[in-house]
C-alpha positions in Angstrom: 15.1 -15.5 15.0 16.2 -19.0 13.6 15.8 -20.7 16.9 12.4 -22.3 16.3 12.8 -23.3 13.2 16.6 -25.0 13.7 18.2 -23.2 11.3 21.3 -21.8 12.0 21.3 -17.7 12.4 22.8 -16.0 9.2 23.1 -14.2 6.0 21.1 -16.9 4.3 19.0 -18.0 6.5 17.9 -14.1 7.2 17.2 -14.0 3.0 15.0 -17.1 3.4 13.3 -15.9 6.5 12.3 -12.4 4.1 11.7 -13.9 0.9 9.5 -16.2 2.8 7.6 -14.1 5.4 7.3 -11.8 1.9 5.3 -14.5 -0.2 3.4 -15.6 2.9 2.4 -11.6 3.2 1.4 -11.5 -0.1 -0.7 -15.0 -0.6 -2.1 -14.2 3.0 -3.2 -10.5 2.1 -4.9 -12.0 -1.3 -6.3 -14.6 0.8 -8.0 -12.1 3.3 -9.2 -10.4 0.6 -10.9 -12.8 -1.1 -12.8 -14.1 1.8 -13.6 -10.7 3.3 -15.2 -9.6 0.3 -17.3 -12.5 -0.9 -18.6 -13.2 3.5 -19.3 -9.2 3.2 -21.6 -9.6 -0.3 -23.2 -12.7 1.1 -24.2 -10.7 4.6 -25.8 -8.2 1.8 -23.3 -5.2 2.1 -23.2 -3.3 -1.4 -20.1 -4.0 -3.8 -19.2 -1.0 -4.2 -18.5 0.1 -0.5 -16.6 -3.1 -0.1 -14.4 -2.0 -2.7 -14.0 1.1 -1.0 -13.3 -0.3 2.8 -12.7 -3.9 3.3 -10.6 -4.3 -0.4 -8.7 -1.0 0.2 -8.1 -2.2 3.9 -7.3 -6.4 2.8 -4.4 -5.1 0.5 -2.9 -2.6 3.0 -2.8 -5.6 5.4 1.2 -7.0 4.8 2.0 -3.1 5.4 0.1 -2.7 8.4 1.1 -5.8 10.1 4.6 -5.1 8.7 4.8 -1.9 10.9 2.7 -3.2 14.0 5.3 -6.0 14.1 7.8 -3.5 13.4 7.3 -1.3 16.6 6.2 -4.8 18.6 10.3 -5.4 17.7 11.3 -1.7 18.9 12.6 -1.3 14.8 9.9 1.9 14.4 11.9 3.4 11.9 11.5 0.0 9.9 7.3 0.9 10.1 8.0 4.8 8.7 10.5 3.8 5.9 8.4 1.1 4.8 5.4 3.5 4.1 7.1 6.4 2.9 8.9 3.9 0.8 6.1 2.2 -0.6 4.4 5.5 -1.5 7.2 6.4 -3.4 7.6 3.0 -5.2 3.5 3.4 -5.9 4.0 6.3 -8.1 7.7 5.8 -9.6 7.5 2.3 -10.2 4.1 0.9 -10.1 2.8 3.6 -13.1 6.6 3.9 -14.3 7.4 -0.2 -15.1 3.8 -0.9 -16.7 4.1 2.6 -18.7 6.8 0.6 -20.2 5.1 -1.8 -21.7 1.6 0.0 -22.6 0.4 3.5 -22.6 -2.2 4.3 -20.1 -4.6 6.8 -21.1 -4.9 8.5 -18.0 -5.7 11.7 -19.5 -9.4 10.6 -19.8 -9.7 9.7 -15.9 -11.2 11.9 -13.7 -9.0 11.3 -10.4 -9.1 14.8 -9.2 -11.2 14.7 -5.9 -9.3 11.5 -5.1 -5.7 12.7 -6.0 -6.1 15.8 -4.3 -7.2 14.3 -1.1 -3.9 11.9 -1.5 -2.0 15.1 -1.8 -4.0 16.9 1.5 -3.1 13.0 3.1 0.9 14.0 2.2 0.9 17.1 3.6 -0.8 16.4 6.6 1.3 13.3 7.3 5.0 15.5 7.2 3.0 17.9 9.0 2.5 15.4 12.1 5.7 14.2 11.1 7.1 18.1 12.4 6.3 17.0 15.8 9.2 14.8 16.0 6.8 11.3 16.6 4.0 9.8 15.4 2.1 9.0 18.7 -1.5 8.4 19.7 -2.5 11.7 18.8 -1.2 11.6 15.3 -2.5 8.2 14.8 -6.0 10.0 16.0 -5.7 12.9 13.5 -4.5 10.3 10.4 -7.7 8.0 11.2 -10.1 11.2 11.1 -8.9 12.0 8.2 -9.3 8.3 6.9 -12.7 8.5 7.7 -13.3 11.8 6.0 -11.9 10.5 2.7 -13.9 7.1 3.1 -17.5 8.9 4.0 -17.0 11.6 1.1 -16.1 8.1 -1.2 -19.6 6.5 -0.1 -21.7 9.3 -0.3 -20.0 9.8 -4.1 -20.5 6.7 -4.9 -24.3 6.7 -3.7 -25.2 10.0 -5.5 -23.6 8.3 -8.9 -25.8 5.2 -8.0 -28.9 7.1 -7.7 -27.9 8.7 -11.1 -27.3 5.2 -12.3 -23.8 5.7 -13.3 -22.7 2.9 -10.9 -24.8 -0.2 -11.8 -24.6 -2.9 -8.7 -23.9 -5.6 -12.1 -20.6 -3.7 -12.9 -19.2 -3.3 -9.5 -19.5 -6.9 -8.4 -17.8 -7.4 -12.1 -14.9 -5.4 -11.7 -14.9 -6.1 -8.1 -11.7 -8.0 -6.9 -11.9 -11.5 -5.5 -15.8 -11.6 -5.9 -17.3 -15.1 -6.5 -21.3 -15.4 -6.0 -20.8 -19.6 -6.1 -18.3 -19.2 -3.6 -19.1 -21.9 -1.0 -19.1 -20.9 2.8 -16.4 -23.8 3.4 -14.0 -21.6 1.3 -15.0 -18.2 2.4 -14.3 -19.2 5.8 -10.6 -20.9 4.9 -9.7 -17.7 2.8 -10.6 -15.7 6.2 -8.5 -18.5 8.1 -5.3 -18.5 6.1 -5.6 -15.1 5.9 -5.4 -14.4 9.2 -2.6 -17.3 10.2 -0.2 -16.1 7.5 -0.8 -12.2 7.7 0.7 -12.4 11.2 3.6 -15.2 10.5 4.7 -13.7 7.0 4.7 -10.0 9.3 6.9 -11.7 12.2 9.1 -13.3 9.6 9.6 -10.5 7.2 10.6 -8.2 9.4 13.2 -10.0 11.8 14.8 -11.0 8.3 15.2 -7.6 7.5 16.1 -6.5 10.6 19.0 -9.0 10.6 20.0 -8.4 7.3 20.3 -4.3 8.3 22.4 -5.2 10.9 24.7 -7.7 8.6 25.1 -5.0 5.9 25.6 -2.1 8.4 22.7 0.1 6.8 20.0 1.9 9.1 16.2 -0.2 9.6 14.8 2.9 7.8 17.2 2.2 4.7 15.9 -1.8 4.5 12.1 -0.3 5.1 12.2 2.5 2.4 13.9 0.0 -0.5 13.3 -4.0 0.1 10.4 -4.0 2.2 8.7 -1.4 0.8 9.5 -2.7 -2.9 8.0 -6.4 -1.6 4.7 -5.0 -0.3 4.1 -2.4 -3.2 4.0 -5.7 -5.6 0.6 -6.3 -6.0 -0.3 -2.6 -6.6 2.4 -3.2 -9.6 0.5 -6.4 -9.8 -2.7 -4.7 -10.4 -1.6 -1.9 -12.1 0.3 -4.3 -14.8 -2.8 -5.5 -15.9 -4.9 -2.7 -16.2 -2.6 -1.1 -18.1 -2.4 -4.0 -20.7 -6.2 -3.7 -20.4 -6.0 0.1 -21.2 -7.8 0.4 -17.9 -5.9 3.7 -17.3 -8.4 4.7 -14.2 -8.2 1.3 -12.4 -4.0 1.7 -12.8 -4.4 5.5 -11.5 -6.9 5.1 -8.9 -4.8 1.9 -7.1 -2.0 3.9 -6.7 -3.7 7.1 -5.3 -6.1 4.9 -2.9 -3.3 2.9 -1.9 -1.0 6.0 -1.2 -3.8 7.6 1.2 -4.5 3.9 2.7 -0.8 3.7 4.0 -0.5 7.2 5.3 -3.9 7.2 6.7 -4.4 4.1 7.5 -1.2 2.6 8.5 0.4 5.0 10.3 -2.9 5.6 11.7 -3.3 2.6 13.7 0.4 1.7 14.4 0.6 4.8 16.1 -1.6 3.6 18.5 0.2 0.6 18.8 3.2 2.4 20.0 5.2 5.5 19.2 7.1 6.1 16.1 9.9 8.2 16.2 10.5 10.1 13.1 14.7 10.2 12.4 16.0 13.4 10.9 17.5 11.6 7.6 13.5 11.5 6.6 13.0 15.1 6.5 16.7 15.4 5.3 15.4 13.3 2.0 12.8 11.1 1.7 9.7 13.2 2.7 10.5 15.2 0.0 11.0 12.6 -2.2 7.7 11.0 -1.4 6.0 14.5 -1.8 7.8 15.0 -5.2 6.8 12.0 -6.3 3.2 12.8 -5.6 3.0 16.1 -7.3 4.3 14.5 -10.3 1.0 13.1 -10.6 -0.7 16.7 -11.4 0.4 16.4 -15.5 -1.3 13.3 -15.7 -4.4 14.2 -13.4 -5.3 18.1 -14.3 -3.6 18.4 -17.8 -4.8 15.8 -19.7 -0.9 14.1 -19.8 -1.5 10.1 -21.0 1.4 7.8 -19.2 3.6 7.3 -22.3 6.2 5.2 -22.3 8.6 8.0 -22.5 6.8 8.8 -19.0 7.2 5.2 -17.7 11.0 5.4 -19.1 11.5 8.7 -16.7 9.5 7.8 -13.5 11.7 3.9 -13.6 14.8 5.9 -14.1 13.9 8.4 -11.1 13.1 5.2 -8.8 16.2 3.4 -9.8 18.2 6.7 -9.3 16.5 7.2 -5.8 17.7 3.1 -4.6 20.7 4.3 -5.7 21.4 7.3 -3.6 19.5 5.8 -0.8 21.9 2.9 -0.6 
């Protein structure tokens, strides 16, 4: 892995290699995003179903080229831990840490369409997940299913526009990375470095981690379901940090539960048809279950009117910190 960059192989050097491939992920993914959606509201798409497609898609990319790369490297198990990882990270950490520090009013959001279609995603995937692999059937079925969820999403958000409950004004507000002044010159470099770093920070990342599996004696799945899927899930907690400080419980809410469906859907959706994934019995053993009780925790919060306290954000950290622990 070192070779072409003359550093000798090791310990350290396979810590540098992660902790870099990670930042280039996550400056690359940001950078995609940002010139994505400002080339896509120049070519006259609408805001809003940018926000729903190429936003949604831009900051699933590290994960997605994570787990291409991944099964490119013949570490599938690498690809599944890190997005049954990160889905469990989304909920336990990314609502738990920032629950901490504000409390989210999430008992005014109305995320039930959306959160029940994450929790038909869940089932669905352990249900593929039965038939011992993830192949190019699965990966057929998930992608369906992503379609489903996106054309239900854009013919919502066109019935609340004809209501005028959606003005085009706020979405290009509250959309991320949107710049009307943006020059051409740097739309175009955003799409570049995007697309040169997505792919290095991927190759990087995961060798690192592979190596440093192998140097600590733990499985690929183990590395994908705690440090890989802890580096990509930091902009959600990103995100979700400041919209809680905000008290922008629906934008904290809604990240997670869109996120969660992106990387079940979407992920495992196309890596599938990439190559196949086989599915280890120590994830049905654990960390499905995990994932899935993770999810339902949601329903307080969601259906009964629950606000994320910080008694809330004090029990979902401890349950993350207590699953890292029994994981490792």
């Amino acid at each position: 892995m070192a070779d072409w960059l003359s550093l000798p192989p090791g310990p350290v050097t396979d810590w540098v290699f992660t902790i870099i491939g990670l930042v280039l992920l996550l400056l690359a993914g940001d950078s995609l995003v940002k010139g994505a959606v400002n080339l896509s509201l120049r070519l006259g798409v609408p805001a809003l179903i940018v926000s729903l497609t190429i936003v949604a898609f831009g900051t699933s990319a590290p994960e997605l080229l994570i787990s291409i790369q991944a099964i490119w490297d013949g570490v599938p198990d690498l690809a599944l831990g890190n997005v049954v990882g990160s889905n469990t990270a989304n909920v336990l950490l990314v609502l738990g840490v920032p629950a901490l520090m504000a409390v989210m009013r999430t008992g005014e959001c109305n995320t039930r369409v959306s959160y029940l279609q994450m929790l038909g995603a869940t089932v669905l995937f352990i249900a593929l997940a039965c038939r011992g692999k993830f192949d190019w059937i699965a990966g057929i079925i998930l992608l369906l299913a992503l379609v489903a969820m996106l054309t239900h999403a854009a013919l919502e958000a066109r019935r609340h526009r004809k209501r005028g409950e959606a003005p085009a004004e706020d979405d290009l507000e509250d959309l991320e990375g949107a710049d009307p002044d943006l020059p051409w010159s740097k739309i175009g470099l955003f799409l570049l470095l995007g697309m040169i770093g997505l792919p290095l920070g991927a190759n990087l990342l995961v060798e690192g981690a592979s190596s440093i599996a192998t140097d600590f004696g733990v499985s690929q799945a183990v590395i994908g379901l705690t440090l890989v899927a802890i580096g990509t899930s930091l902009p959600e907690l990103a995100t979700t940090v400041m919209a809680a400080l905000r008290q922008q419980a629906d934008v904290a809410l809604g990240n997670v539960i869109g996120s969660n469906m992106f990387n079940l859907l979407g992920i495992i959706g196309v890596a599938s048809l990439v190559g196949p994934i086989p599915v280890s019995p120590n994830f049905f053993a654990f960390d499905f279950w995990v994932m899935l009780g993770a999810t339902l925790l949601l329903i307080p919060f969601v259906f009964f009117g629950q606000n994320l306290t910080r008694i809330w954000g004090v029990i979902l950290s401890a349950a993350y910190v207590t699953y890292l622990v029994v994981v490792l």
